[in-house]
C-alpha positions in Angstrom: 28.7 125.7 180.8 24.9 126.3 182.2 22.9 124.1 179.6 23.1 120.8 178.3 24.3 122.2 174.8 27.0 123.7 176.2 28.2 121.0 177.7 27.5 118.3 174.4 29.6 121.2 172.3 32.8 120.8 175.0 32.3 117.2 175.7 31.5 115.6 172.2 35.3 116.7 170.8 36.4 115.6 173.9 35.4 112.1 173.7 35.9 111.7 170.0 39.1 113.7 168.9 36.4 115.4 166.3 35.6 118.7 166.0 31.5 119.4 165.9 31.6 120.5 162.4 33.1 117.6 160.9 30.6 115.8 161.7 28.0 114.9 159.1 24.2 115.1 158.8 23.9 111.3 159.3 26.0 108.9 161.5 26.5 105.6 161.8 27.0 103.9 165.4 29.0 101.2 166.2 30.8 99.5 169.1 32.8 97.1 168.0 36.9 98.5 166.4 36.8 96.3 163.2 33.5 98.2 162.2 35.0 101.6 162.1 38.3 100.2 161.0 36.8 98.5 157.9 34.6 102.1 157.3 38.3 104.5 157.2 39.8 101.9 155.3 36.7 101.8 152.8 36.6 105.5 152.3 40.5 106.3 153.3 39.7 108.6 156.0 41.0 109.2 159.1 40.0 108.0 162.2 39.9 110.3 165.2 40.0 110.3 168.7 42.7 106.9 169.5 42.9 106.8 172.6 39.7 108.4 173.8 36.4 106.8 175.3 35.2 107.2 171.4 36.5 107.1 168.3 35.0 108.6 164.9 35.4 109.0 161.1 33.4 110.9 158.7 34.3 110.0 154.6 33.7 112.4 152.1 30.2 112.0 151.4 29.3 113.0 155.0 28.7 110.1 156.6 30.2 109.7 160.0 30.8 107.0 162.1 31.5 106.3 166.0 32.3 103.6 168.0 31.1 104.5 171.6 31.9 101.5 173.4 29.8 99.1 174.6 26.5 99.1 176.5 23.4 101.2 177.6 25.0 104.1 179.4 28.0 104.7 176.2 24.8 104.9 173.7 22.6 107.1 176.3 26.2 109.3 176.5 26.5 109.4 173.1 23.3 110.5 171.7 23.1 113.0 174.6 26.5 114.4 173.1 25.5 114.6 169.3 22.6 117.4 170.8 25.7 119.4 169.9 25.4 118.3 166.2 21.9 117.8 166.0 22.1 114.9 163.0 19.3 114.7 160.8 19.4 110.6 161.3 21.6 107.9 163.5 21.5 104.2 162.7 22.9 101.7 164.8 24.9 98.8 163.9 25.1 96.0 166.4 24.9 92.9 167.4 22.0 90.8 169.3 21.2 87.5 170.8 18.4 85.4 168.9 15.9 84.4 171.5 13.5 82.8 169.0 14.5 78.8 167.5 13.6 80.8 163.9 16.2 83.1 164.6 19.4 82.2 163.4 23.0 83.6 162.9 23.8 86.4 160.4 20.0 86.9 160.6 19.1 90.7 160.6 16.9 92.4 162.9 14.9 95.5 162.4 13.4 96.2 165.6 9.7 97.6 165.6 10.6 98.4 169.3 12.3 97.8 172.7 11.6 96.3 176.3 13.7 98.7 178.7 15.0 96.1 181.0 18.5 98.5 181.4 17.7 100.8 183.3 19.7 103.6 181.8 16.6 104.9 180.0 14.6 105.6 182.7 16.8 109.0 183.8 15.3 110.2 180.4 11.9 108.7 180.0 9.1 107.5 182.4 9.2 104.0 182.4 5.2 104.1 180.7 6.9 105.5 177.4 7.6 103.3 174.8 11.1 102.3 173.2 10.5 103.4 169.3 12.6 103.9 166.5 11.4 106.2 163.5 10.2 103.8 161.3 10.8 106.3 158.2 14.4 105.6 158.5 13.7 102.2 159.1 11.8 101.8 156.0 15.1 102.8 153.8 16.8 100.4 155.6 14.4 97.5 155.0 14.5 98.8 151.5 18.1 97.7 151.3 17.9 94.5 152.6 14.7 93.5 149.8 16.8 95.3 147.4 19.4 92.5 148.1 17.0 89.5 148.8 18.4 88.9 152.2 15.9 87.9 154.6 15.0 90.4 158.0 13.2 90.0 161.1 10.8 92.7 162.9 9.5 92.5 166.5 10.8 93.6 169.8 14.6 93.5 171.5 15.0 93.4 175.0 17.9 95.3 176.2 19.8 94.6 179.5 22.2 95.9 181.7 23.7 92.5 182.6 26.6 91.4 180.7 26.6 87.5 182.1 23.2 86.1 182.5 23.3 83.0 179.8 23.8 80.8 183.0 20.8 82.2 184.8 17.6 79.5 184.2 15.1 82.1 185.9 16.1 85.1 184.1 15.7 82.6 180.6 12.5 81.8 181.8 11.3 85.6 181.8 12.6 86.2 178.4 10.3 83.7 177.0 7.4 84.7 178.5 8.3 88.4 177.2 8.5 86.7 173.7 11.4 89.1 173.0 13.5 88.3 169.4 16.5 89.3 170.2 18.7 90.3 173.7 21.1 93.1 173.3 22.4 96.3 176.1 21.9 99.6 173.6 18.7 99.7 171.2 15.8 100.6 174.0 18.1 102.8 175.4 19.5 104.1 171.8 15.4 104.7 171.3 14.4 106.5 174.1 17.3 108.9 174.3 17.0 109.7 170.9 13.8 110.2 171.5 14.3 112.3 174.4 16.5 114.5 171.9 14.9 114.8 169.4 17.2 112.7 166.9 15.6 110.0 164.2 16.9 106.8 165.5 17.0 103.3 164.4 19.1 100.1 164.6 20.1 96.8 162.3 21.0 94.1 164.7 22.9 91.3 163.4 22.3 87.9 165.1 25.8 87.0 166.9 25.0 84.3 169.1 21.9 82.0 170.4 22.4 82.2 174.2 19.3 80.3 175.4 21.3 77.4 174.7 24.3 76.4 175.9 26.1 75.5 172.7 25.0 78.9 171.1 26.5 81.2 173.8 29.1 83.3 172.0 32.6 82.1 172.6 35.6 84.5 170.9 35.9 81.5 167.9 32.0 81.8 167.2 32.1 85.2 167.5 34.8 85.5 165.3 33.7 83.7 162.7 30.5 84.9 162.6 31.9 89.0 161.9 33.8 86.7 159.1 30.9 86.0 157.6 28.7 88.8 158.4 30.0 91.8 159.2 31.1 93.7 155.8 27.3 93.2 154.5 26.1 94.9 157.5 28.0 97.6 157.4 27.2 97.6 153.4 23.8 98.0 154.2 24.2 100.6 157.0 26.6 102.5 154.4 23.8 102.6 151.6 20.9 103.1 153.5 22.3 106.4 155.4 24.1 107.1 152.1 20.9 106.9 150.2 18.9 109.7 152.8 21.2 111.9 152.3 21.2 111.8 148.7 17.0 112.0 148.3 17.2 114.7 150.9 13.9 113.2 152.3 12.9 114.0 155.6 13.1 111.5 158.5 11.2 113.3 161.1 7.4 113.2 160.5 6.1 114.9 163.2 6.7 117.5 165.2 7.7 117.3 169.1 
């Protein structure tokens, strides 16, 4: 295996239990088990790869899903393995922190971009280039949301590597002065890879906890009861609006590289 392709074509199976070909055109990205749970049960396919770093599903429409795990290196791991695939778009589904007092929970989150504060992205990227999802596929999910009359917020995510920082008053006082929206460890790095890879990227981020206080740090009953609440219309949305490219056959990509 000399290139990188050979390697994604060896290594995606590997870590998903899925051959290359039964992947589809568009995939859905997850990292949390009830979300691709709730997608096989949905569509009564199987999932694949139990017991491997990543599991995946693909219904009969051709949209796939994976859960890679959790955090900036999975998501840089994953979108360099689905090189092998090449998918015409990838959406993420996950969750964020709400940094701003207007941001509430079960509040969605478009991101018009992403500080890289992980790390992860910089073996791609030089740190100079911008965190950017294609806003084409953004715009079909935005679509979705009006089409529903739920509400959405835009503006910028900072991702980071660290997993416990909610007690940390100095790192809270540089996330205000960045005016971030929303705290999370994949989207700048889900961005830049994809970019890196050539693959249309975006993310819907769902509003899971308010950590700049202490009551709103996510506990396992809030978070709990906030997938409850909020998890089946976000994957609803994700569903549709991936669904719905597929079906117009509209191009994401509006540029070349």
């Amino acid at each position: 295996m000399k290139t990188k392709l050979d390697i994604a074509k060896n290594w995606l199976p590997r870590y998903t239990g899925m051959d290359i070909n039964e992947f589809g055109d568009y995939i859905l990205l997850t990292n949390f088990d009830d979300y691709i749970q709730s997608f096989a049960e949905r569509f009564n396919c199987e999932i694949k790869g139990l017991g491997r770093p990543m599991q995946a599903a693909t219904n009969s429409a051709g949209l796939s899903m994976i859960n890679f795990g959790m955090g900036s290196p999975n998501i840089a791991t994953v979108m360099d393995l689905l090189v092998a695939r090449h998918p015409k778009g990838v959406l993420f589904l996950g969750k964020c922190g709400g940094l701003k007092k207007t941001t509430e929970l079960g509040h969605f989150i478009l991101p018009i971009g992403a500080i890289r504060g992980e790390g992860t992205s910089d073996d791609y990227l030089p740190p100079e280039v911008p965190a950017l999802p294609s806003f084409k596929l953004h715009k079909f999910v935005s679509d979705k949301l009006k089409q529903r009359k739920l509400d959405y917020r835009t503006g910028v995510i900072y991702t980071t590597n660290r997993r416990v920082w909610e007690w940390d008053a100095e790192f809270k006082r540089y996330l205000r002065k960045l005016t971030a929206i929303g705290i999370d460890m994949e989207t700048a790095t889900l961005f830049i890879v994809g970019h890196a890879n050539q693959i249309a990227r975006g993310a819907l981020l769902m509003v899971s906890d308010i950590p700049m206080v202490p009551h709103g740090i996510k506990t396992e009953k809030s978070d709990r009861e906030v997938t409850k609440k909020f998890s089946k219309i976000h994957l609803d949305i994700g569903i549709e609006s991936m669904t719905e490219i597929g079906k117009m056959g509209e191009k994401i990509k509006h540029f070349q590289y």
